[in-house]
C-alpha positions as CSV (number, residue, x, y, z in Angstrom):
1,X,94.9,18.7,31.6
2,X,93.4,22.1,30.5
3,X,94.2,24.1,27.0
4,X,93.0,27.2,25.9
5,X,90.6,27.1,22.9
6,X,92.7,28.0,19.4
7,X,90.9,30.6,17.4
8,X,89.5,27.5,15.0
9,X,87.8,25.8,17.5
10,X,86.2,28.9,19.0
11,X,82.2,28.8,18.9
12,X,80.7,30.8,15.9
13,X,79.7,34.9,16.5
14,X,76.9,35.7,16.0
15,X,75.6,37.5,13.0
16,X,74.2,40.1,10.4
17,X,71.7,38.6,8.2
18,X,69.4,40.7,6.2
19,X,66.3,39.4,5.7
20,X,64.6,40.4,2.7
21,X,60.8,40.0,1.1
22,X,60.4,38.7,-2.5
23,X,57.3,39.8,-4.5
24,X,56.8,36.5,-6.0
25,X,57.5,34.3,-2.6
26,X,55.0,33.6,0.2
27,X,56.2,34.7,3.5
28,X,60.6,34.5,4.0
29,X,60.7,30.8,3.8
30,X,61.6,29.8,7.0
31,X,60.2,29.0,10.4
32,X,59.7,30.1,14.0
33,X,60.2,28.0,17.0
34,X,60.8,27.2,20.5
35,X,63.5,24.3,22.2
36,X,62.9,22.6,24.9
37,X,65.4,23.7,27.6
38,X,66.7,26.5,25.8
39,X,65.8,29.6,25.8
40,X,64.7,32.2,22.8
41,X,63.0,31.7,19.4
42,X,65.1,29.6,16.9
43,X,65.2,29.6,13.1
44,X,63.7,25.8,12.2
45,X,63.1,24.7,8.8
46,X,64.8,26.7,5.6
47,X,63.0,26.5,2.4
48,X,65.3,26.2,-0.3
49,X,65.4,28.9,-2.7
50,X,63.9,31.1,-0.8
51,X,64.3,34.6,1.0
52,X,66.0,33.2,4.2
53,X,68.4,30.8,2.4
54,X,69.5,34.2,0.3
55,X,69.8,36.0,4.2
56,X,71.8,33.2,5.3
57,X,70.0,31.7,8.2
58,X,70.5,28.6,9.1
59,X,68.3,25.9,11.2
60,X,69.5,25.9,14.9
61,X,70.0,30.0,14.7
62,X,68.8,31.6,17.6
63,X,67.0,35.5,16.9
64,X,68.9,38.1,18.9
65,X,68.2,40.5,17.2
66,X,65.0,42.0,15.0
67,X,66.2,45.9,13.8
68,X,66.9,47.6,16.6
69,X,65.0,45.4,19.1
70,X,66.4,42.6,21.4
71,X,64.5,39.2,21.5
72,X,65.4,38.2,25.1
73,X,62.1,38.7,26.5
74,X,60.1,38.4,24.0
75,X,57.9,35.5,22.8
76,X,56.9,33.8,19.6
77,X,54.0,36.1,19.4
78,X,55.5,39.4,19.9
79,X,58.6,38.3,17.4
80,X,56.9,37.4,14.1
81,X,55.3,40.8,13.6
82,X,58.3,42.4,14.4
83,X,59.8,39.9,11.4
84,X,56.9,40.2,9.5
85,X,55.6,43.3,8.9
86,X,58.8,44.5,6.7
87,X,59.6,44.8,3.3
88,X,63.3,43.7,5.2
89,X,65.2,43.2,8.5
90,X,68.1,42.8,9.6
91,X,68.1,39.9,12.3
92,X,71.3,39.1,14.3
93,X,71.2,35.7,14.7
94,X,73.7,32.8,16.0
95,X,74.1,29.4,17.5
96,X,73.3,28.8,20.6
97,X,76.4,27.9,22.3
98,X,78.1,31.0,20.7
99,X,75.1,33.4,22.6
100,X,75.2,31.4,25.8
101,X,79.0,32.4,26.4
C-alpha cells in the first residue's frame, strides 16, 4: 500500500543561515566534517552561545552553500576559507535527506 507524503512529514528545505563573526568569540563555534558514505562537508559540533547557534546551524547540516559558491565539489580544505575569511556568510545549509531528493 503506497501514500503520498502529507506536507508534515515532508523532509526539511534547506536553508538561509547567516553566519556571523563576534569580536569577542574565537572562530564561529562550530565544526567541519566529513561522513562516511555521504557525501559533502557537514556541520558537527555547535558551541553553545556562540556565533553558529545565533545563525541557526544545526549538527547533521550539510553546507550547500558558502555566498555565492556551491560546495559540491569542493573539499574540507577549500571550504573553510571560504567560511573563514568573512566578517559573515551566508551558508545554505540542510539535512541530508532533504538535499539528496
Amino acid at each position: 500500500m503506497s501514500e503520498a507524503l502529507s506536507s508534515n512529514d515532508a523532509a526539511p528545505r534547506p536553508r538561509l543561515c547567516h553566519l556571523r563573526k563576534w569580536p569577542d568569540f574565537n572562530g564561529y563555534g562550530f565544526n567541519l566534517h566529513a561522513e562516511r558514505g555521504k557525501a559533502g562537508q557537514f556541520i558537527g559540533n555547535v558551541d553553545p552561545d556562540s556565533p553558529a547557534v545565533a545563525a541557526n546551524l544545526r549538527p547533521g547540516d550539510r553546507i550547500v552553500q558558502v555566498g555565492y559558491v556551491y560546495m559540491s565539489a569542493m573539499t574540507h580544505v577549500t571550504k573553510m576559507p571560504l567560511i573563514s575569511h568573512s566578517q559573515q556568510r551566508g551558508l545554505v545549509v540542510g539535512r541530508a535527506a532533504a538535499i539528496n531528493r
